[in-house]
MARLUM-917906 format. One line per 2 residues: their letters; for each residue x, y, z of N, C-alpha, C. Coordinates in pm, 1 decimal. Layout:
A> X Y Z X Y Z X Y Z; ...
END
This chain:
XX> -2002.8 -2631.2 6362.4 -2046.9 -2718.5 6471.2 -1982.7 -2857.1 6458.8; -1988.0 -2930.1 6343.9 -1951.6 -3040.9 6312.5 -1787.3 -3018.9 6310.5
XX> -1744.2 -2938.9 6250.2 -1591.2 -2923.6 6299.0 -1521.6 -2908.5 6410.8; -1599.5 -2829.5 6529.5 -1604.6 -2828.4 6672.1 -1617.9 -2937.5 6740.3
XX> -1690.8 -3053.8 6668.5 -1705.6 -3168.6 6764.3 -1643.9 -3260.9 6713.5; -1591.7 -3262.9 6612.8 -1499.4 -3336.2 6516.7 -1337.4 -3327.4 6642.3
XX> -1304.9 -3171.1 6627.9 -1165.8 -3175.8 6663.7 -1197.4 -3248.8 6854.3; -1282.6 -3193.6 6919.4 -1286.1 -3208.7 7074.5 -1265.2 -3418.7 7008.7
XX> -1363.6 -3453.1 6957.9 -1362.5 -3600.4 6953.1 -1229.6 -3664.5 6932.3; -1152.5 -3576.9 6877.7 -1012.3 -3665.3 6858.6 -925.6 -3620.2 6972.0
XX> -958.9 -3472.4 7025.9 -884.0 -3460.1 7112.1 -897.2 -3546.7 7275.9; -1045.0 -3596.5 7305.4 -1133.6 -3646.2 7381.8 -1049.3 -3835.4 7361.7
XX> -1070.8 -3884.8 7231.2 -989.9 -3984.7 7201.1 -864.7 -3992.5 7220.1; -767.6 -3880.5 7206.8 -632.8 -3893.5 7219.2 -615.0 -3851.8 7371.3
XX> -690.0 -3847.0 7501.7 -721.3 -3882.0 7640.6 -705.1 -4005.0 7703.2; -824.5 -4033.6 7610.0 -871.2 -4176.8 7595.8 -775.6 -4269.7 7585.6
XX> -673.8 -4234.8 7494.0 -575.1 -4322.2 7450.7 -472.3 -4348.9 7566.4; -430.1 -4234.7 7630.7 -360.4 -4228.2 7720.7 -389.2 -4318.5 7823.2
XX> -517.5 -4312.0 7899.8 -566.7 -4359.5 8000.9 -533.5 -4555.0 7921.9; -546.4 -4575.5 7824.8 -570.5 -4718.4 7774.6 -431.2 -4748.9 7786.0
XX> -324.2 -4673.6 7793.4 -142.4 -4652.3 7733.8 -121.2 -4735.3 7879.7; -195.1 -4608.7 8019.9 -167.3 -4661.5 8138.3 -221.2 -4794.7 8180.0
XX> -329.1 -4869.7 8102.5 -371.8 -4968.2 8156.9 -341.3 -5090.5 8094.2; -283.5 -5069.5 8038.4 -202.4 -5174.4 7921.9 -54.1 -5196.8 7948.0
XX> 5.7 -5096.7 8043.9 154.6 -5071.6 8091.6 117.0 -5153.4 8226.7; 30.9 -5148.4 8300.5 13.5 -5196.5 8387.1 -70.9 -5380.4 8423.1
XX> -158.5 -5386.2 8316.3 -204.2 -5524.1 8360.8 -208.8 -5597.8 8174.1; -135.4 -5571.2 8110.6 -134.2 -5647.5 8020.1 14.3 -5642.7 7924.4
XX> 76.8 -5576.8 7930.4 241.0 -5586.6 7935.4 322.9 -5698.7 8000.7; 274.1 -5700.7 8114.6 373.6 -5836.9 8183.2 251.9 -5932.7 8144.7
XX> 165.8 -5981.3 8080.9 129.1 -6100.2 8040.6 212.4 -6114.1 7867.1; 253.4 -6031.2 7842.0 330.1 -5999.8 7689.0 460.9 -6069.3 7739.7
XX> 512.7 -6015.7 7871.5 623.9 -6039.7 7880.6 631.1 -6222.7 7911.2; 517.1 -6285.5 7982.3 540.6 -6416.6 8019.2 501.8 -6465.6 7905.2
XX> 464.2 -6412.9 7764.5 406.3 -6511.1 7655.8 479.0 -6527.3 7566.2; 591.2 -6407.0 7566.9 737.1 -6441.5 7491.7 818.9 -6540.0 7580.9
XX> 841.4 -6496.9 7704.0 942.0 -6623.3 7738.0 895.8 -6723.2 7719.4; 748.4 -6776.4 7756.9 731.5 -6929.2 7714.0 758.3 -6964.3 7554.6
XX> 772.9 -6852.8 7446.2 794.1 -6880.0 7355.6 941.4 -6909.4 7282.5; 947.9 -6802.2 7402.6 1155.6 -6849.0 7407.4 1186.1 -6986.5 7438.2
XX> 1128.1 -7028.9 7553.3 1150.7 -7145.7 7649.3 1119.8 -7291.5 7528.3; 1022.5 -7277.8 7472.9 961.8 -7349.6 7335.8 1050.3 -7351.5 7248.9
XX> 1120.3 -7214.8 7183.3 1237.3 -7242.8 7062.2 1370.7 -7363.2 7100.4; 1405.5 -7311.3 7251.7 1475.7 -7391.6 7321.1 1422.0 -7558.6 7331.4
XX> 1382.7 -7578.5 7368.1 1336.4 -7711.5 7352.0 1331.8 -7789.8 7252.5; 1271.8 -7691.5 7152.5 1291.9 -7751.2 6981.7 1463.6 -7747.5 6958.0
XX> 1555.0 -7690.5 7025.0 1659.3 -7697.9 6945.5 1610.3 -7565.1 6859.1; 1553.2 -7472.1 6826.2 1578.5 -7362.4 6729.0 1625.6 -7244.9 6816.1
XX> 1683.0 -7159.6 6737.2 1696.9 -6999.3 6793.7 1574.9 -6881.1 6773.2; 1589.0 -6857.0 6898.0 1430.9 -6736.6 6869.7 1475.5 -6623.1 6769.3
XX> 1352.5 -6606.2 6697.9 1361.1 -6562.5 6587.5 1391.0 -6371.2 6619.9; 1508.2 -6360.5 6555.5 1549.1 -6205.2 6569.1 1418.8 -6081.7 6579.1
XX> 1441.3 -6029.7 6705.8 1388.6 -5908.6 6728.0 1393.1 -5787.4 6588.3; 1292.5 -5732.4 6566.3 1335.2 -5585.9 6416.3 1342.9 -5513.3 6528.0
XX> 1235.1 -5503.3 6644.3 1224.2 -5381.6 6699.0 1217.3 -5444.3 6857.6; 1327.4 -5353.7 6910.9 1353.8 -5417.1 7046.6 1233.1 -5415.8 7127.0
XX> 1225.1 -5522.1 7240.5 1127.9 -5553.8 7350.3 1048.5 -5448.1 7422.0; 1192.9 -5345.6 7457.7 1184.7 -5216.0 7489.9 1059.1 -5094.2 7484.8
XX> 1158.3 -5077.1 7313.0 1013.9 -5000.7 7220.9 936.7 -4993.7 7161.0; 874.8 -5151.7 7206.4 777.8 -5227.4 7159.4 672.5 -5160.5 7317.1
XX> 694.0 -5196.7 7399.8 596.9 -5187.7 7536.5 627.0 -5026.1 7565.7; 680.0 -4929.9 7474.5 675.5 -4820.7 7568.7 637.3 -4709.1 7459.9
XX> 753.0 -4655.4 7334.9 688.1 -4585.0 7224.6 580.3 -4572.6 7139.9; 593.3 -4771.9 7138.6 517.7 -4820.9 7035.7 386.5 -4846.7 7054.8
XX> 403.0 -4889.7 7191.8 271.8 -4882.2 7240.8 165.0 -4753.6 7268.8; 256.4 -4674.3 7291.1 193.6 -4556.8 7325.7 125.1 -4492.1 7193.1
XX> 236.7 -4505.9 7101.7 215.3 -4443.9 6960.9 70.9 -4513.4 6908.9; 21.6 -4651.9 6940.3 -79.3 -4725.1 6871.5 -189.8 -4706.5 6927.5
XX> -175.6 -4685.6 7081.0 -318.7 -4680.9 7138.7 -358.0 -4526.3 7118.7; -261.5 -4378.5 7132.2 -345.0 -4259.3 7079.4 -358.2 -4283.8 6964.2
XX> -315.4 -4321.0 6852.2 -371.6 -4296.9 6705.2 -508.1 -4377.7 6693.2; -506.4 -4505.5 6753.1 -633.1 -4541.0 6778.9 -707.2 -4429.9 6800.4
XX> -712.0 -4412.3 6938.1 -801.4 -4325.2 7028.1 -836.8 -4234.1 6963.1; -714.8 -4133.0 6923.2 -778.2 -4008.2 6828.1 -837.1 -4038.3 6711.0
XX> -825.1 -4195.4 6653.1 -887.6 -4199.0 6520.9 -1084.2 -4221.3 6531.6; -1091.0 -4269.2 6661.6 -1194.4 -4353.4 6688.4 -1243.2 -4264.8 6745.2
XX> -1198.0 -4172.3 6802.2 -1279.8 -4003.1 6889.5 -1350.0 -3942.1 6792.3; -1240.8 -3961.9 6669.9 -1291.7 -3807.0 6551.3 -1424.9 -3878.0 6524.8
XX> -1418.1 -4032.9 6484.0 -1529.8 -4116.1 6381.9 -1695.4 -4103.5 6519.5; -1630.7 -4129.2 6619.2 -1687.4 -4075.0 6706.3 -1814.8 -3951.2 6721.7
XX> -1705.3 -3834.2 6731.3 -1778.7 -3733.3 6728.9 -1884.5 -3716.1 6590.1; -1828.7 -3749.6 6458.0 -1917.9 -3746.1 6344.8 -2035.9 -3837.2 6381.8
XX> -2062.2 -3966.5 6441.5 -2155.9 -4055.6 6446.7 -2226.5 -3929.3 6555.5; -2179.9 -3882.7 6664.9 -2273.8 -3821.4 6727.8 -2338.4 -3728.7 6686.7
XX> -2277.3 -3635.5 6610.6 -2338.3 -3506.1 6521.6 -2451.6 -3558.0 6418.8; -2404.8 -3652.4 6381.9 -2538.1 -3689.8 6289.7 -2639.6 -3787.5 6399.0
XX> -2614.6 -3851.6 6509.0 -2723.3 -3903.5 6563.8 -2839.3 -3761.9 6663.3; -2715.9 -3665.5 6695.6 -2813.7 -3555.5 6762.9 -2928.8 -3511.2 6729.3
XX> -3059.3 -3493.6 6786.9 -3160.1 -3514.6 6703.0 -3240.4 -3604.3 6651.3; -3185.5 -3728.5 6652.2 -3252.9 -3838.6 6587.6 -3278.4 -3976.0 6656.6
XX> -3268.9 -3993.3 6830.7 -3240.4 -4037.2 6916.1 -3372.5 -4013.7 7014.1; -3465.0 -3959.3 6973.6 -3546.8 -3885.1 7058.6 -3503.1 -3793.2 7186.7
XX> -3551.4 -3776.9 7275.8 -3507.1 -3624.2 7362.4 -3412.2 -3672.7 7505.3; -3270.0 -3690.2 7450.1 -3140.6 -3742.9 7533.8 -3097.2 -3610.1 7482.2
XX> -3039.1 -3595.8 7634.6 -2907.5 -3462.9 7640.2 -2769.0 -3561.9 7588.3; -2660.8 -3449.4 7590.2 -2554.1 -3493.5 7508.1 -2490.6 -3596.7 7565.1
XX> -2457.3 -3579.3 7713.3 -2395.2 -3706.9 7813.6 -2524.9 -3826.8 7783.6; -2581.2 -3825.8 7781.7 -2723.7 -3949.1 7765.6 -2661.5 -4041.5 7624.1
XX> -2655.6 -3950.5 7515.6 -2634.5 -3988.6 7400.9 -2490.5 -4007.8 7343.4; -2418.2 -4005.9 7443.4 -2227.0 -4031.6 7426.2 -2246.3 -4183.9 7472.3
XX> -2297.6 -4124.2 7563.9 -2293.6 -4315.6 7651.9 -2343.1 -4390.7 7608.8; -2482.4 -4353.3 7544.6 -2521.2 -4456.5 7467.2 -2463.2 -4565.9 7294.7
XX> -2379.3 -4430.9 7265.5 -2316.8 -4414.5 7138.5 -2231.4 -4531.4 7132.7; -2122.0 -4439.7 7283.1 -1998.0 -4582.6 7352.1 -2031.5 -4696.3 7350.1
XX> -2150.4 -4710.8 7465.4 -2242.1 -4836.8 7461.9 -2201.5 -4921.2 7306.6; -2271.4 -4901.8 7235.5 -2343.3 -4961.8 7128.2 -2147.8 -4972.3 7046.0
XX> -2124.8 -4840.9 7068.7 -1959.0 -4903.9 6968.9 -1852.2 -5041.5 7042.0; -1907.2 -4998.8 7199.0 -1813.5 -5084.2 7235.4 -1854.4 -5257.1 7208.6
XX> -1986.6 -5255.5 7232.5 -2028.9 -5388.2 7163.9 -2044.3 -5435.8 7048.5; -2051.6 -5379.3 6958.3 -2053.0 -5403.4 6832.5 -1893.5 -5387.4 6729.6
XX> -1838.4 -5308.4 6818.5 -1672.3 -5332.6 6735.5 -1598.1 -5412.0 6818.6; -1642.3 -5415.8 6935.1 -1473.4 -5461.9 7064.4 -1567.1 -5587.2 7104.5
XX> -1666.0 -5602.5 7153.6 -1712.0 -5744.0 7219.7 -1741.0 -5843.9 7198.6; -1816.7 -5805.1 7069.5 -1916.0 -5896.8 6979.2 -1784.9 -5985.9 6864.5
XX> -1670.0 -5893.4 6828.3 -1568.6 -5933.4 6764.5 -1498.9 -6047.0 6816.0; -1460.3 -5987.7 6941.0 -1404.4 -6052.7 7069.2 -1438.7 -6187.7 7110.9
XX> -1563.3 -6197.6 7120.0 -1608.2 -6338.7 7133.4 -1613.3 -6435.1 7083.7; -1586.7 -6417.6 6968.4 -1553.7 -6497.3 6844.2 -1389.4 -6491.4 6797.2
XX> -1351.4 -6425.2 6759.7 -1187.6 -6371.5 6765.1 -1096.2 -6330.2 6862.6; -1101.9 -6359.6 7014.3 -1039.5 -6294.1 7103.3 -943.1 -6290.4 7078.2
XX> -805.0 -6135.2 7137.6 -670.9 -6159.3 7111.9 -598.2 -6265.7 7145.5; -475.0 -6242.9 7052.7 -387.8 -6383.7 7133.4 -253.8 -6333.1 7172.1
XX> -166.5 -6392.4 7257.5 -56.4 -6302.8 7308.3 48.4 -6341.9 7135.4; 127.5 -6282.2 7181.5 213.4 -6277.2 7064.8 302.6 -6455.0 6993.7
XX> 343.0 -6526.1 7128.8 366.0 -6642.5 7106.0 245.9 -6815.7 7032.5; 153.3 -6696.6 7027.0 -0.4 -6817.0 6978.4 24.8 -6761.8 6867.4
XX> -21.2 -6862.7 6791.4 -72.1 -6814.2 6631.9 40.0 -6847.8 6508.8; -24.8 -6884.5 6397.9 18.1 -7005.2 6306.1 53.1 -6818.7 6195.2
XX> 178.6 -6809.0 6155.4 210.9 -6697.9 6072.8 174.0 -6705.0 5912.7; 67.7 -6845.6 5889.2 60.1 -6858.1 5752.0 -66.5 -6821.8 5732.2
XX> -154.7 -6840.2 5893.1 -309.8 -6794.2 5858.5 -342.9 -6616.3 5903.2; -268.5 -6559.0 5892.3 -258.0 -6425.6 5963.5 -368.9 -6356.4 5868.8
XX> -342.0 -6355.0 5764.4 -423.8 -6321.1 5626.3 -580.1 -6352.3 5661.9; -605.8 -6502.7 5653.5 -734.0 -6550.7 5682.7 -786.2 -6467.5 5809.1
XX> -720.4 -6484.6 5956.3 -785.9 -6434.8 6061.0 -766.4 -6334.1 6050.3; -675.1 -6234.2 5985.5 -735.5 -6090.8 5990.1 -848.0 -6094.0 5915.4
XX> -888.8 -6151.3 5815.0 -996.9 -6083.6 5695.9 -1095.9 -6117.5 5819.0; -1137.9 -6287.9 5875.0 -1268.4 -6290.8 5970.9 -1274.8 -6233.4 6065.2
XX> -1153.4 -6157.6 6130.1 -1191.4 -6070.4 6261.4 -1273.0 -5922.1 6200.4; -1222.2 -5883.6 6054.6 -1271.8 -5779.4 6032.0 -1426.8 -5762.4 5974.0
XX> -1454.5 -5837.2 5901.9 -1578.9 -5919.0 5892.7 -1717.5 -5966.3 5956.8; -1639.4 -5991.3 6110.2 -1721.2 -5985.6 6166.2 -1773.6 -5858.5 6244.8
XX> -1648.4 -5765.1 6275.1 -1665.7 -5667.9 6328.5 -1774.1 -5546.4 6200.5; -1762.2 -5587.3 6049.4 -1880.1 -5529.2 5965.0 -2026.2 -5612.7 6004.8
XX> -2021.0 -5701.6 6009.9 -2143.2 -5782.4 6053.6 -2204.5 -5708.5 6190.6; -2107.4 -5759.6 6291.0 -2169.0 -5659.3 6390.0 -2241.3 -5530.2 6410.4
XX> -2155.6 -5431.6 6344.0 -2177.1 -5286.5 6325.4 -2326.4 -5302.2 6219.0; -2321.8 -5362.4 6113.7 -2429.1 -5389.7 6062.6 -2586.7 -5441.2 6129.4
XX> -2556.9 -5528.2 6217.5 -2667.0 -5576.6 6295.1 -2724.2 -5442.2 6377.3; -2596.5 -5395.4 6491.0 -2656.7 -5291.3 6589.9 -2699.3 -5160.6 6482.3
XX> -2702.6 -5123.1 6371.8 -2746.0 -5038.2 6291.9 -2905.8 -5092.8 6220.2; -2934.6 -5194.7 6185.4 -3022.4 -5248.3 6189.2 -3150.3 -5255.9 6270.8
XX> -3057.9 -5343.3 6396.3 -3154.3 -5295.2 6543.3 -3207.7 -5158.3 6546.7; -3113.7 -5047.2 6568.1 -3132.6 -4922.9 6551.7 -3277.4 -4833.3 6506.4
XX> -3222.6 -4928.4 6402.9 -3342.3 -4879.7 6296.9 -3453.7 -4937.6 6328.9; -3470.4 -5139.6 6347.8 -3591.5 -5159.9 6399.9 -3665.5 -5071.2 6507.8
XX> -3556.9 -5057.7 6614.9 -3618.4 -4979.9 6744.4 -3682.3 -4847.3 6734.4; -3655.0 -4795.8 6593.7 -3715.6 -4633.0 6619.9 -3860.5 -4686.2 6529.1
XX> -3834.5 -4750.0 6465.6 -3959.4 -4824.8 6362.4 -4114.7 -4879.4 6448.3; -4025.4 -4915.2 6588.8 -4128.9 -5014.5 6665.2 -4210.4 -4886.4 6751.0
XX> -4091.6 -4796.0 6813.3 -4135.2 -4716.9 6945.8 -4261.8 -4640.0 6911.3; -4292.8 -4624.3 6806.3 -4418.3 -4552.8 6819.1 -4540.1 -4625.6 6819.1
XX> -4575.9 -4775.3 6845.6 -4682.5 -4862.1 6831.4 -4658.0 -4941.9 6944.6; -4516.7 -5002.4 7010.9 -4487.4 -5076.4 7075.8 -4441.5 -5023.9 7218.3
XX> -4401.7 -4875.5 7219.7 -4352.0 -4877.9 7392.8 -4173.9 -4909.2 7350.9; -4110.5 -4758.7 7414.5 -3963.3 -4832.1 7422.1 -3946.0 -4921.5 7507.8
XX> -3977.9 -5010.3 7605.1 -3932.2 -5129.5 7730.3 -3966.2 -5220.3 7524.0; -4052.2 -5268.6 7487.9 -4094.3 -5359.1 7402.7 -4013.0 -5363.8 7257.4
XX> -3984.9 -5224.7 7202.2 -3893.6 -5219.8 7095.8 -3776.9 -5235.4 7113.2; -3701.8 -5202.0 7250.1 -3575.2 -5237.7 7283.1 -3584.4 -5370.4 7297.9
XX> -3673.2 -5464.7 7349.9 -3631.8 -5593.2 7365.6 -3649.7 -5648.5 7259.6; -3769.1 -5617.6 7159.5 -3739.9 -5709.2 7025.1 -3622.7 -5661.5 6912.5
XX> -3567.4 -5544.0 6927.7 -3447.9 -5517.0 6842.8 -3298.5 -5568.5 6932.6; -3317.0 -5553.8 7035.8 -3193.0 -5656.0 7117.7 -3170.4 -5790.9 7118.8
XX> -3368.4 -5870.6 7090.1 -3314.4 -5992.2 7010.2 -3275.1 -6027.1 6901.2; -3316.7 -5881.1 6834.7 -3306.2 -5942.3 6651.0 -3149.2 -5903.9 6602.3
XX> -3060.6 -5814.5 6752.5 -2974.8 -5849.8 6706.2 -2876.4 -5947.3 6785.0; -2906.3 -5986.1 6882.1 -2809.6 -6137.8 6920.6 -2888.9 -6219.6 6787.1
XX> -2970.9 -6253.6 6774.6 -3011.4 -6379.1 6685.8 -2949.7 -6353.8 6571.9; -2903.5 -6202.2 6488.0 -2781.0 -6190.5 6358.8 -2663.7 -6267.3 6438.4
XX> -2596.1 -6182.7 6550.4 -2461.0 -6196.8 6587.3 -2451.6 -6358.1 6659.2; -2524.8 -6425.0 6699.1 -2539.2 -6567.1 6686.0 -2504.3 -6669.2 6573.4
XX> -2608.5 -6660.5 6481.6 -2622.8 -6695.8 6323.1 -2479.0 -6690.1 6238.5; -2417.8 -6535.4 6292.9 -2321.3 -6522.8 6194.5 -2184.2 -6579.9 6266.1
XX> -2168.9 -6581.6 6411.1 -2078.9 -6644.5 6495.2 -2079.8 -6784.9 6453.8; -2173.2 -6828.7 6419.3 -2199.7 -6969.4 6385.5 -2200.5 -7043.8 6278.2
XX> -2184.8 -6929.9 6138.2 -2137.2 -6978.1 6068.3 -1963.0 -6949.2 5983.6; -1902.8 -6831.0 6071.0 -1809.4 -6816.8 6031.0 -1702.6 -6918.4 6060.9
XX> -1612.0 -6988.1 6024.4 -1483.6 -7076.6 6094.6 -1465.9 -6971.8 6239.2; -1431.5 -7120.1 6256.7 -1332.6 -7116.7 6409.1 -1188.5 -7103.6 6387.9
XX> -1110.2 -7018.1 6495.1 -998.5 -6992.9 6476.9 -898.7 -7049.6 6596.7; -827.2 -7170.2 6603.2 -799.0 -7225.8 6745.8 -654.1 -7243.7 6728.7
XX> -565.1 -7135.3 6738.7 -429.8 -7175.9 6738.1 -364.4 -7213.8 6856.1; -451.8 -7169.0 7005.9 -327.4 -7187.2 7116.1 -274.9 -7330.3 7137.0
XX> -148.5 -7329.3 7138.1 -115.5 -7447.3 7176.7 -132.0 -7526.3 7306.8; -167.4 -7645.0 7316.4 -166.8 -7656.0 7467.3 -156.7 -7695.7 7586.5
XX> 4.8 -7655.5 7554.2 137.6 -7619.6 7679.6 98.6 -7496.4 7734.5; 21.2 -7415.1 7627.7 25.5 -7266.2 7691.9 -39.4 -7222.7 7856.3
XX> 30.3 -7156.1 7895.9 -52.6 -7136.5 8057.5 -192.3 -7065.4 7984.3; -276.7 -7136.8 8094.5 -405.1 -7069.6 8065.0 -411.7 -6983.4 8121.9
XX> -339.2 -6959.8 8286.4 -408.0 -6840.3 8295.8 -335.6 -6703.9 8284.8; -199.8 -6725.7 8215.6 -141.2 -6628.7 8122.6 -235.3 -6550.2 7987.7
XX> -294.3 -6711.2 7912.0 -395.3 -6677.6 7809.5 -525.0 -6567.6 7850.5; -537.2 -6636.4 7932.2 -712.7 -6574.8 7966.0 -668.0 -6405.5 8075.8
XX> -550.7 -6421.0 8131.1 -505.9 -6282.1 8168.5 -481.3 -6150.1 8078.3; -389.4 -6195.2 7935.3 -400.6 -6152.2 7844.9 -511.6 -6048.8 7779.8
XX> -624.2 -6167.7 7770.9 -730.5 -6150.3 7706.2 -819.9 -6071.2 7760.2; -808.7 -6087.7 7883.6 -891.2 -6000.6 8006.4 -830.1 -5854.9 7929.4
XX> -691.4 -5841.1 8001.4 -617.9 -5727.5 8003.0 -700.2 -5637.5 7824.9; -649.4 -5720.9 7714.4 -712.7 -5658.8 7597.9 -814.7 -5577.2 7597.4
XX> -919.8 -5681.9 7625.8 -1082.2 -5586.5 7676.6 -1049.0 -5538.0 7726.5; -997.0 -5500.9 7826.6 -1001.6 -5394.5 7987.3 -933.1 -5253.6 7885.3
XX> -862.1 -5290.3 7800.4 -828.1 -5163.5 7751.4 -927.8 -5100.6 7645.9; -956.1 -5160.4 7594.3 -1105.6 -5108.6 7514.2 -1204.1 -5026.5 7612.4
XX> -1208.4 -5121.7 7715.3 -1338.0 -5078.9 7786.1 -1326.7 -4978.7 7861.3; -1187.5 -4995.4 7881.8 -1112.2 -4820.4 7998.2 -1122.9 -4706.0 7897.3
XX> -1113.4 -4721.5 7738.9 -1089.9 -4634.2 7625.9 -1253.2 -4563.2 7539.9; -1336.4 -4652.4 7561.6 -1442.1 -4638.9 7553.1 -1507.7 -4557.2 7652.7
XX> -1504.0 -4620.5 7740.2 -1597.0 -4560.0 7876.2 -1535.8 -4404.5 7877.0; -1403.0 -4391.8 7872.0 -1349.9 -4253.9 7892.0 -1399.8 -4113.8 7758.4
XX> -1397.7 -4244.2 7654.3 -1434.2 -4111.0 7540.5 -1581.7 -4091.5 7541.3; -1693.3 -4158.3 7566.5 -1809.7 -4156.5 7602.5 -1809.5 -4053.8 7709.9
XX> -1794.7 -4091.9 7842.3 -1835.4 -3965.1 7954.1 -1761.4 -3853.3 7894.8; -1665.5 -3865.7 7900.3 -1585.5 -3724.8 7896.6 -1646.1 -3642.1 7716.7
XX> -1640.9 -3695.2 7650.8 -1718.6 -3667.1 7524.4 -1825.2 -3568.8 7611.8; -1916.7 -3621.9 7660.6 -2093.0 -3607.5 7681.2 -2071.2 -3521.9 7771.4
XX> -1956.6 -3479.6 7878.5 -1974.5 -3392.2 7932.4 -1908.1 -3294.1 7893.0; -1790.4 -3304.8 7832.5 -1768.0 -3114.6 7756.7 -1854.2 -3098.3 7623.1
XX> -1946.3 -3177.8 7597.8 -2040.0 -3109.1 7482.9 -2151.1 -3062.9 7571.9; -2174.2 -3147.9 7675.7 -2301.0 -3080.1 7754.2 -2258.3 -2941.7 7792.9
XX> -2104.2 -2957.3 7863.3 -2088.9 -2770.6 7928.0 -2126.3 -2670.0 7803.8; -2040.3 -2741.6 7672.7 -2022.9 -2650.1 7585.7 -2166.7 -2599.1 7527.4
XX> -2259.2 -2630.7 7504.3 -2407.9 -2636.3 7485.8 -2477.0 -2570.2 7637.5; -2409.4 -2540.8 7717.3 -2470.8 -2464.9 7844.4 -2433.0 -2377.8 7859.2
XX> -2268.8 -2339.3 7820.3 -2240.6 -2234.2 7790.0 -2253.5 -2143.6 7707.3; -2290.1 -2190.4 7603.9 -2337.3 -2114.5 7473.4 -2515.1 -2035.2 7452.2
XX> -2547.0 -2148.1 7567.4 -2726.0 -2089.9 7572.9 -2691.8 -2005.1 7697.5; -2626.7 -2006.3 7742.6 -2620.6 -1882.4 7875.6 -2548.9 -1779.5 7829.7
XX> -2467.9 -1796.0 7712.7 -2399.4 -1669.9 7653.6 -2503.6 -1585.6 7569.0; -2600.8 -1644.2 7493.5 -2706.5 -1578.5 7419.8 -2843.7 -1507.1 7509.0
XX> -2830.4 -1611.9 7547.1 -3018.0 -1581.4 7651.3 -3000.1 -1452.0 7668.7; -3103.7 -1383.4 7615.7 -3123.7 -1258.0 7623.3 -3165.9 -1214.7 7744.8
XX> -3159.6 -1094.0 7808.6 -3210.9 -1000.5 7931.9 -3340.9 -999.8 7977.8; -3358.6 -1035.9 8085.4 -3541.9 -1069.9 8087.0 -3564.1 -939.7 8207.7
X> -3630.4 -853.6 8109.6 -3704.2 -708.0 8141.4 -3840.8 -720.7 8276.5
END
């Protein structure tokens, strides 16, 4: 069973990936492309030469890209499907589409949003190459913090629902976890490299575009997840159900 939903999850993710390939070719590629020329336009000005390409412009926006967002996708489908196999059952009485979405839900905020708001991407021409080290360790950091909080919540909420009413346990475990992801937003450093010449609304197009691919990649492995486990679970009880005499 768990191997069955293991492989669909990566295969469900490596979908996923695709659909994110197309939406990233389309509204966040040409903000790549205007964030190098201003960075070109910048070397020029300084008097320096832009710093040599390893890997052309090319097959950067087309192989490479493609190659990063399925390995994502399929990596994050498989981890996926395991979180669902072990939440089945333990969620109280949600069918499988109920409990994908909810799953998505909760991953997409706690790895992609909650990170995001605090660390948003930056196009390729932002960013100081000596702190790369530092802001990777706090983007990742926070994204454990996060995942930590909504697991927490989790747990408050199944703790509360039997004394409190789910409308009442969802709202006090939804505050207890903005008030972590607050706290910890607030005490981690700030990370402020854009320079600023930079077009803003190149920046903030960018940034849009980023999320939009998460959220196109998410949303897709969630439904589509929840509905070939639902067929597959309808098909399987209609293949057994015995003959009624």
């Amino acid at each position: 069973m768990v191997g069955t939903l293991l492989m669909r999850g990566m295969l469900v993710g490596l979908a996923a990936g695709l659909l994110g390939f197309a939406f990233a070719e389309i509204f966040g590629e040409p903000q790549v492309d205007l964030a190098i020329s201003f960075e070109g336009a910048m070397c020029l000005l300084r008097g320096q030469a832009p710093e040599p390409e390893l890997v052309s412009r090319e097959v950067q926006s087309t192989i490479g890209l493609l190659t990063g967002v399925v390995v994502y996708g399929a990596s994050f489908g498989g981890l996926f499907a395991l979180v669902f196999a072990f939440a089945t059952g333990r969620v109280g009485k949600i069918g499988p589409r109920g409990l994908a979405a909810l799953l998505a839900l909760a991953g997409f905020i706690a790895i992609v949003l909650v990170p995001d708001l605090k660390y948003p991407a930056n196009p390729p021409s932002v960013g100081n190459p000596d702190t790369i080290g530092i802001r990777t360790e706090m983007f990742f950091l926070m994204i454990v913090i996060s995942v930590a909080a909504m697991v927490a919540a989790v747990i408050l909420l199944r703790r509360l629902y039997g004394r409190l009413g789910a409308w009442n346990s969802a709202l006090i475990a939804g505050g207890a976890f903005m008030a972590a992801i607050i706290v910890a937003q607030l005490l981690l450093p700030d990370v402020n490299e854009v320079p600023a010449e930079f077009p803003a609304v190149v920046l903030w197009r960018f940034r849009a575009a980023a999320l939009g691919i998460q959220l196109v990649m998410w949303t897709s492995l969630g439904l589509l997840f929840g509905w070939l486990t639902e067929r597959s679970l309808q098909n399987r009880f209609h293949f057994v159900r015995p003959a009624v005499r």
